[in-house]
Backbone bond lengths (Angstrom), bond angles and torsions (degrees), N, CA, C in turn:
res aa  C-N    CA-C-N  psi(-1)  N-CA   C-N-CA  omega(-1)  CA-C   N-CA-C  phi
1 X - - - 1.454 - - 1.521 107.69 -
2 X 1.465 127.99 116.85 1.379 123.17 160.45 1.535 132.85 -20.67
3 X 0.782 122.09 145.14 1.342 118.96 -175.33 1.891 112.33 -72.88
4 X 1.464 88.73 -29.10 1.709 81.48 -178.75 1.803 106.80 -83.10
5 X 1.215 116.03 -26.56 1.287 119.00 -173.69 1.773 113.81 -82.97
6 X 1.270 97.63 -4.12 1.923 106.23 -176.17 1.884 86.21 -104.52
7 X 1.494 127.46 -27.50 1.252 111.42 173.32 1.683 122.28 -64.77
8 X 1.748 101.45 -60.24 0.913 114.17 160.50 1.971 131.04 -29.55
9 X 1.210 111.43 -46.02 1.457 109.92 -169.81 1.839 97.63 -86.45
10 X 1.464 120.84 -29.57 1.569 123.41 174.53 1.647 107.84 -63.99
11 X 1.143 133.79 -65.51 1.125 148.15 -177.81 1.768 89.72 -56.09
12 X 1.154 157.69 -81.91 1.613 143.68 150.49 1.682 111.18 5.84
13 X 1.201 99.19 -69.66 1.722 101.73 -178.51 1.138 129.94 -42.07
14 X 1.828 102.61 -46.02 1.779 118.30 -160.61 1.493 82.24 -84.58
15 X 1.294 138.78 -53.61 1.624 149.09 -146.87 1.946 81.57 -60.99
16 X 1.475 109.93 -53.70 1.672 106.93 -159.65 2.101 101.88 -72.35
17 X 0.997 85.62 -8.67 1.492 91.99 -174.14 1.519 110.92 -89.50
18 X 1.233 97.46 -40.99 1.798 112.56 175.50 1.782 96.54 -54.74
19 X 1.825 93.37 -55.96 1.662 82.80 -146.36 1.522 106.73 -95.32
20 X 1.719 123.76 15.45 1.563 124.19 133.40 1.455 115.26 -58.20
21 X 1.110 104.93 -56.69 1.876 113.96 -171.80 1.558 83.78 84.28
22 X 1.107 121.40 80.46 0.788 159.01 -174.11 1.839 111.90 -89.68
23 X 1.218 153.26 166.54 1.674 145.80 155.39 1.720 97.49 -37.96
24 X 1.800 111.08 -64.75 1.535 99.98 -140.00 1.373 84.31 -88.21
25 X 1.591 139.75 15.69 1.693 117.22 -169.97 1.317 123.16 -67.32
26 X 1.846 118.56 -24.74 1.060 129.78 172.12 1.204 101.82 -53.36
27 X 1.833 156.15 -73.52 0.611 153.24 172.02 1.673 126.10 -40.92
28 X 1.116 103.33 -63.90 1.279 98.44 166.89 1.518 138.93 -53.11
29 X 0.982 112.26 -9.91 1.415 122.86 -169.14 1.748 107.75 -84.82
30 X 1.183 101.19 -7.34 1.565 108.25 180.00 1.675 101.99 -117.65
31 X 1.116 138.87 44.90 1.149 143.75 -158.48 1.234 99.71 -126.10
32 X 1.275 153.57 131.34 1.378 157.01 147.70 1.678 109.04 -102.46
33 X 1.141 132.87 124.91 1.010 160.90 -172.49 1.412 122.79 -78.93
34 X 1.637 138.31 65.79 1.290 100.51 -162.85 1.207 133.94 -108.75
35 X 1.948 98.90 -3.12 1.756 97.56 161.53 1.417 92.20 -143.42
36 X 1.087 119.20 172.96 1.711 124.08 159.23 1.436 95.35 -169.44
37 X 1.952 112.18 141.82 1.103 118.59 163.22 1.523 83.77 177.05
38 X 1.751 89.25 168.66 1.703 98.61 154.36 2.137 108.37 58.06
39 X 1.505 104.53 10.79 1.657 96.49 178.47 1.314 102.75 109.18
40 X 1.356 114.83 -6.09 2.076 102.23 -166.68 1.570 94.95 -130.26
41 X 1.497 99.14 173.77 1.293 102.31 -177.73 1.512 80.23 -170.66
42 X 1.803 104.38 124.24 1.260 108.72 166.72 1.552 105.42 -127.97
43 X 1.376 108.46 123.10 1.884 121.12 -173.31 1.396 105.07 -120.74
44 X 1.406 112.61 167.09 1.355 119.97 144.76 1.589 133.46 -133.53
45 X 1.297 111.36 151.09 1.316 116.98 -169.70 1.409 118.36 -110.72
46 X 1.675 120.38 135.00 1.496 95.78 167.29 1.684 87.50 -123.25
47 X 1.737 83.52 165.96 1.793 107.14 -168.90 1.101 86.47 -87.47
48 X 1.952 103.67 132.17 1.849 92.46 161.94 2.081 84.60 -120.72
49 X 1.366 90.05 -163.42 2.074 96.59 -155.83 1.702 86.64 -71.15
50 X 1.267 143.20 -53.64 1.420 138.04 143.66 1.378 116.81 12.36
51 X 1.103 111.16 -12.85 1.759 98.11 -152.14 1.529 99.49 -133.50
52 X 1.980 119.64 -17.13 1.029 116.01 157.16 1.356 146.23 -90.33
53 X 1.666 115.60 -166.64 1.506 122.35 -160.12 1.618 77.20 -90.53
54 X 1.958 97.77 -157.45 1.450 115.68 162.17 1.437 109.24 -65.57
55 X 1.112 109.04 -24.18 1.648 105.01 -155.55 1.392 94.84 -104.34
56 X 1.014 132.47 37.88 1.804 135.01 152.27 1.596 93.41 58.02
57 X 1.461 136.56 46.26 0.816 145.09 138.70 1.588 145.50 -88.09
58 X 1.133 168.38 163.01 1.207 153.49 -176.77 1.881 111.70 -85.10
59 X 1.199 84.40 99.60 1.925 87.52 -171.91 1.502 109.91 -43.56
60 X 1.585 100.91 145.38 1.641 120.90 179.94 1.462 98.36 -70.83
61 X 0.997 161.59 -7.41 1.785 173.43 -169.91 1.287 100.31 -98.39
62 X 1.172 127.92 -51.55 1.710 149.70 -164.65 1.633 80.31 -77.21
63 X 1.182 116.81 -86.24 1.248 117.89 -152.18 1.767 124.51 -62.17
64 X 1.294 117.03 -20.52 1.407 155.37 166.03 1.976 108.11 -57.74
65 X 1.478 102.31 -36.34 1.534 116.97 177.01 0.870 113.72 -61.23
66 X 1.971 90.10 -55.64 1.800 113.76 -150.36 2.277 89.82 -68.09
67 X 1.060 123.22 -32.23 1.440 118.14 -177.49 1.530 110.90 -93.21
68 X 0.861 124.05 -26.09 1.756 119.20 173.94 2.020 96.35 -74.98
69 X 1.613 109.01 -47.52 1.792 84.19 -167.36 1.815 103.51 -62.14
70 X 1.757 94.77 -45.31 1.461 87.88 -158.65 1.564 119.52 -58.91
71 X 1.578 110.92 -37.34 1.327 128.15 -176.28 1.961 98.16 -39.66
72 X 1.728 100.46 -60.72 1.812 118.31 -176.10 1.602 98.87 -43.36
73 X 1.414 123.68 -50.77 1.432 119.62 -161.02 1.744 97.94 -88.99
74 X 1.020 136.29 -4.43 1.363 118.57 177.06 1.595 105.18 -103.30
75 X 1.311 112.36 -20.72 1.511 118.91 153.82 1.795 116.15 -45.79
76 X 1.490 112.75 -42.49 1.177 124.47 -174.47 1.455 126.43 -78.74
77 X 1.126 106.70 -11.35 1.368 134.87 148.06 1.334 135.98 -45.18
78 X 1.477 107.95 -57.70 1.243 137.89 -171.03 1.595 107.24 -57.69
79 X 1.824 106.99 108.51 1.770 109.91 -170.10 1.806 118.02 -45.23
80 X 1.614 111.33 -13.32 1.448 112.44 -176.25 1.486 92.08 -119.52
81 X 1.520 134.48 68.19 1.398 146.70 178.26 1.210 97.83 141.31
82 X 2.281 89.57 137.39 1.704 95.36 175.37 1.634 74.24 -119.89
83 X 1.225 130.46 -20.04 1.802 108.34 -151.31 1.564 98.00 -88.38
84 X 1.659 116.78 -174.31 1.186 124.02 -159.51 1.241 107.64 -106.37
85 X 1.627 110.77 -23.76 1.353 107.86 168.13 1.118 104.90 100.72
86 X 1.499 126.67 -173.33 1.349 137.09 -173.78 1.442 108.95 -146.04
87 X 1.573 128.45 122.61 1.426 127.16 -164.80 1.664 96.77 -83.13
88 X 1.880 97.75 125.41 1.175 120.87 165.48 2.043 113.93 -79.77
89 X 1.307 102.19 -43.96 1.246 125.45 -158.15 1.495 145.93 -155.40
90 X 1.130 119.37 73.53 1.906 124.66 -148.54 1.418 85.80 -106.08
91 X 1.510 112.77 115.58 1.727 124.24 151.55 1.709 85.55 -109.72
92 X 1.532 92.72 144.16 1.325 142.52 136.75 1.265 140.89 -159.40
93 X 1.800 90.58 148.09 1.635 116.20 157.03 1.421 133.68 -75.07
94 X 1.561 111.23 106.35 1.387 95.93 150.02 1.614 138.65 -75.71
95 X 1.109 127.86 129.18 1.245 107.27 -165.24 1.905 120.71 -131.42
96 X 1.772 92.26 0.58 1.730 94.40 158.85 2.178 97.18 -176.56
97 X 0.819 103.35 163.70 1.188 121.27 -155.85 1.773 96.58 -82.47
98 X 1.582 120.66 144.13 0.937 131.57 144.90 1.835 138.85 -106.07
99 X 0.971 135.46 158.45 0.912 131.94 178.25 1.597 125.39 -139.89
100 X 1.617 110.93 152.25 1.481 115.87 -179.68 1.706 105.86 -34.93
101 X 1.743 107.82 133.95 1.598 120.61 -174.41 1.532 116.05 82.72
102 X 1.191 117.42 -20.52 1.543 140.22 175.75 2.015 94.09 -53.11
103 X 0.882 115.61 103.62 2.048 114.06 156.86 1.146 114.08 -80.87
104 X 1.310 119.00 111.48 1.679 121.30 176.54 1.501 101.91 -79.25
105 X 1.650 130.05 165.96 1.005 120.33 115.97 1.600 133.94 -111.16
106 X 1.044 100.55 158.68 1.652 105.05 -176.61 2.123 108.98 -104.70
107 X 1.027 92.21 122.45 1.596 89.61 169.89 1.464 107.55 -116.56
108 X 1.365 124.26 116.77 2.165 98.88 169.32 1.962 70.08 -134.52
109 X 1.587 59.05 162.12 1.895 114.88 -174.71 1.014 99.65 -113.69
110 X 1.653 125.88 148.82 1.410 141.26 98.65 0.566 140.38 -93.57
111 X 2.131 111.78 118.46 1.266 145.11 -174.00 1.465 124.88 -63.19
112 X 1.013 130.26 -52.83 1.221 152.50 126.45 1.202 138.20 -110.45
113 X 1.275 110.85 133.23 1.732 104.82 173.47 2.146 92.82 -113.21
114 X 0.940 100.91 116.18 1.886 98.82 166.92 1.551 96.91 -107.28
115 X 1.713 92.26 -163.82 1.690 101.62 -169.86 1.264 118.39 -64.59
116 X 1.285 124.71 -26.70 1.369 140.70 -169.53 1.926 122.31 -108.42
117 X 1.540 85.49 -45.34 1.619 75.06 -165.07 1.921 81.63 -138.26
118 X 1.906 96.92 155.58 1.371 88.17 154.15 1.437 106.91 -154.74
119 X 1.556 124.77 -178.13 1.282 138.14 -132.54 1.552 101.14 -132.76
120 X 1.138 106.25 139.93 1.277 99.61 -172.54 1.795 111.98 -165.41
121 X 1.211 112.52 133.50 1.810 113.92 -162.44 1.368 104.60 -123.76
122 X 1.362 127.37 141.29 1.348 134.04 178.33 1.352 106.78 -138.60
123 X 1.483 104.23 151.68 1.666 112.18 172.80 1.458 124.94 -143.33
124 X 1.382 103.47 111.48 1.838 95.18 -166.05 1.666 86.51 -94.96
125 X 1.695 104.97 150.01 1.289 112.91 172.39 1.882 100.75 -164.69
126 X 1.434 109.49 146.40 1.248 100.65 -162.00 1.741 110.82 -91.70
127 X 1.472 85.37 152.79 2.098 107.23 -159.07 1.346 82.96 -40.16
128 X 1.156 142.88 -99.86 1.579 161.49 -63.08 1.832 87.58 -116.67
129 X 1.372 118.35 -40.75 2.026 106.78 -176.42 1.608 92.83 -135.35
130 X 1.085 124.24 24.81 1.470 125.71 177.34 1.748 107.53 54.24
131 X 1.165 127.63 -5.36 1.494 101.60 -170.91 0.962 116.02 -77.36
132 X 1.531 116.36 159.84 1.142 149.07 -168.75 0.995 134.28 -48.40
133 X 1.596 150.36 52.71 1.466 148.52 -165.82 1.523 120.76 -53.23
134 X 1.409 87.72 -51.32 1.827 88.30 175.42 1.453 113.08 173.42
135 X 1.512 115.65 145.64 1.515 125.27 -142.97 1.538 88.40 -138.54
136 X 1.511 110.41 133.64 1.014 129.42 159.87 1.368 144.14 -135.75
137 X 1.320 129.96 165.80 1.622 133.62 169.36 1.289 97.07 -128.90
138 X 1.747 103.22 149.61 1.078 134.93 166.25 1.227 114.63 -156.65
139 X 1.568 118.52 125.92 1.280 126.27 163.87 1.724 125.51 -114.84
140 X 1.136 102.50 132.83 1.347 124.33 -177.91 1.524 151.03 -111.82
141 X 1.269 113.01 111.49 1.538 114.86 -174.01 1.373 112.21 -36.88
142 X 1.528 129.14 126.97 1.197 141.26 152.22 1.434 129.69 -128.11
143 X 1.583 101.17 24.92 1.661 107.14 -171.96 1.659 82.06 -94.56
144 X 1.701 135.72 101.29 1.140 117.49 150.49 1.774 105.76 -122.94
């Protein structure tokens, strides 16, 4: 899938998701998009107070979204898969805290997509010193 036409149909998704209000729209709605095609999808996110725990942190729920939608839509990308699939399996790490004004970015991959299932890795880490917020896998049914 072109790169402008895998942007185009992601930026569609989050917009229809925003403007259901939808589970992930809270999250998504702060998402900027800045490439997707070909299996990837590289966005960015900023934390607004919406998005945290008690502890003025960026909630594990929030952040758990932000890698299951984006991970699904960069899957959708992928020139041998348009659908989103069905979650077999989401591990994640958290691995340091964000906070309101904080810009994440998000990068996920697809590793493989085969007939049945495919693989797919993401890594949020914040714009400004790159570290690491939180890294994930998820693999997903696509044998339908």
């Amino acid at each position: 899938m072109a790169q402008s036409k895998g942007l185009e149909l992601i930026k569609a998704l989050i917009q229809r998701s925003v403007s259901l209000k939808s589970y992930d729209y809270q999250c998504l709605k702060n998402v900027k998009v800045l490439s997707a095609g070909d299996g990837n999808i590289k966005a960015e996110f900023t934390v607004a107070e919406e998005h945290t725990n008690s502890a003025g942190a960026l909630h594990g729920g929030c952040t758990t979204t932000l890698i299951d939608s984006i991970s699904s839509f960069a899957l959708m990308t992928d020139k041998t898969n348009n659908l989103p699939g069905v979650s077999v399996d989401l591990n994640i790490s958290f691995l340091k805290k964000a906070v309101p004004g904080d810009v994440l970015t998000i990068d996920a991959q697809t590793i493989k997509a085969g007939r049945t299932l495919a693989f797919l890795k993401i890594e949020m880490a914040k714009k400004n010193d790159g570290s690491i917020i939180a890294r994930g896998q998820h693999t997903k049914f696509i044998g339908f």
